[in-house]
N, C-alpha and C positions, 0 to 999 in steps of 0.2 A: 361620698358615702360608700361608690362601690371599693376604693380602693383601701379605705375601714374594714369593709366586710370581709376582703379579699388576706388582709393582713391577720384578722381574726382566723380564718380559715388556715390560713397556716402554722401561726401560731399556735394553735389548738391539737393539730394532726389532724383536722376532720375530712381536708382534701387529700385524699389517696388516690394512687396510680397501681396498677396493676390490671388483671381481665374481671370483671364484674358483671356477675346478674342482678339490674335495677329490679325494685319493686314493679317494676312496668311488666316485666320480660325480657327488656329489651336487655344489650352484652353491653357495654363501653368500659374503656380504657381509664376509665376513671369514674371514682365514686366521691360524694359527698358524704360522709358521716357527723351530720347534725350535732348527734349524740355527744361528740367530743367536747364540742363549743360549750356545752352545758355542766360539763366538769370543769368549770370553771364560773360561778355565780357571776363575778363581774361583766364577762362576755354575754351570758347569755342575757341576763337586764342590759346592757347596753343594745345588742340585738330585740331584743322585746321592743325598748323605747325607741328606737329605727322604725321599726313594723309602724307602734302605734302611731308614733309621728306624723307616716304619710298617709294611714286612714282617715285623719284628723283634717289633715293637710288637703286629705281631699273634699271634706263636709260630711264624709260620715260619722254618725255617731251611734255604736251596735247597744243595744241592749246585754246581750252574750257574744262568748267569742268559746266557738267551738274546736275543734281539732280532733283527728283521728290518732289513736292510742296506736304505734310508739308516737312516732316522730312529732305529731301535734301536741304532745301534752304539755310540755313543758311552754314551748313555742307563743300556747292558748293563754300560758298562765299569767306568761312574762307579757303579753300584747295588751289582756285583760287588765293587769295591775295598772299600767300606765294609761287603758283606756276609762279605766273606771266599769267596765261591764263584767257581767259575772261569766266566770270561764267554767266550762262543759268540755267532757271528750270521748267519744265515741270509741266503742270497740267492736272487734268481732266476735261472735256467737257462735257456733255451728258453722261459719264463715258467710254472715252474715253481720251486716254494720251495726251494731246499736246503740241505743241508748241504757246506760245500766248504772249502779249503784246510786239507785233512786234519783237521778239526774233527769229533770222533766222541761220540755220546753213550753211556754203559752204561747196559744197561741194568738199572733199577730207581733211575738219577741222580734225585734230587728235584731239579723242575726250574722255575723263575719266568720266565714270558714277558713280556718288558720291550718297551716303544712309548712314543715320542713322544707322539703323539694317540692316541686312539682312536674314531674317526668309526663305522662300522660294523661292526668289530673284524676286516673281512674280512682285513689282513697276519697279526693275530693269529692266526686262526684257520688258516689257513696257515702257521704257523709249529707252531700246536698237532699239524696233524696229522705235521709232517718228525718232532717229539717224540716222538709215540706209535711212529710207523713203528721207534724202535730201541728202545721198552720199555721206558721213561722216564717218569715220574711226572711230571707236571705237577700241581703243589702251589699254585700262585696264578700272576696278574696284577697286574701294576703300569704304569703310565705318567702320565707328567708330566699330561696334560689330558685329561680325560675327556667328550667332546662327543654321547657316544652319545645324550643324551636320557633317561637310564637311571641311576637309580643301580649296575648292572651287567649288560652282556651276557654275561658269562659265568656258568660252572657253580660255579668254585671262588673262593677269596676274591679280591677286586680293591683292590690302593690306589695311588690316585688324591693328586693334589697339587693340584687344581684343577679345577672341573666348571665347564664353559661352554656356556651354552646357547641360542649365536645361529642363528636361524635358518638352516634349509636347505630348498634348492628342489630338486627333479627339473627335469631339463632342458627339459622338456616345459611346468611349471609355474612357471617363475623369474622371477621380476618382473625382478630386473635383465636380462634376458636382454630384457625386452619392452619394457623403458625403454630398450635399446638403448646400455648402459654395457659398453664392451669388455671382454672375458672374460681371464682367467689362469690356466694349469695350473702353479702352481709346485714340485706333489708329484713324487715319482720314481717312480708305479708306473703304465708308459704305457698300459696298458689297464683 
């Protein structure tokens, strides 16, 4: 499977090289662009039904399958179809996480928070807590690359279709930043 993903990944262009500012903060030498995979429908439902697979695979069964607005939308939709659960995705407000265009959760929904990456899990975590706020079970994690460093930042189960683990710098500490190779923000969360 990883080396499915890994062929998608370049097939696509979504794996880039150059200096990069993550959605995290953090600099690296390479970025993942999700985004790319999904210009292409047949990739992105074969990546869907990967995700939902090992949800499946592992006993759960979500009610909703959530995702933060960019990266999760698509991510939630393609996991959703194949899980059978109703897909939801969170955005920012004022720069704050929400829930909006009349998207409501009940509560006791068992619920799967879907992502792109996962660098420092801070969208996730952000999206975990809009979940809890209506009383909502969050049952697992899922997302296409798992770059935390970590076989899991979270508390509940996590699967993963791909664990990468190229380095990252703090801005303060970034070799490319000191070799003087021009910098890239190409994530959507502006602060």
């Amino acid at each position: 499977m990883e080396k499915q993903v890994m062929e998608i990944l370049e097939k696509t262009g979504a794996l880039l090289k150059g200096h990069f500012i993550l959605s995290s903060g953090l600099h690296s030498e390479f970025y993942v662009q999700c985004a790319k995979i999904f210009e292409y429908p047949k990739y992105g439902e074969i990546i869907g039904r990967m995700i939902a697979e090992k949800i499946i695979q592992s006993g759960l069964k979500p009610d909703v399958v959530i995702g933060p607005a960019l990266g999760g939308i698509i991510v939630a939709y393609e996991v959703g179809k194949h899980t059978g659960a109703k897909v939801m995705f969170t955005e920012r407000e004022d720069n704050q996480m929400k829930l909006r265009r009349g998207f409501e959760l009940d509560q006791g929904d068992k619920v799967i928070i879907v992502e792109d990456v996962v660098t420092t899990g801070k969208s996730t975590f952000e999206v975990e807590e809009v979940v809890k706020s209506f009383g909502s079970e969050i049952i697992g994690y899922a997302s296409i690359i798992n770059r935390s460093g970590k076989e899991t930042p979270f508390k509940k189960p996590y699967s993963y279709l791909l664990k990468l683990d190229f380095p990252m710098y703090t801005s303060d500490n970034c070799l490319l930043c000191k070799s003087g190779i021009p910098v890239t923000k190409p994530g959507s969360r502006k602060k």
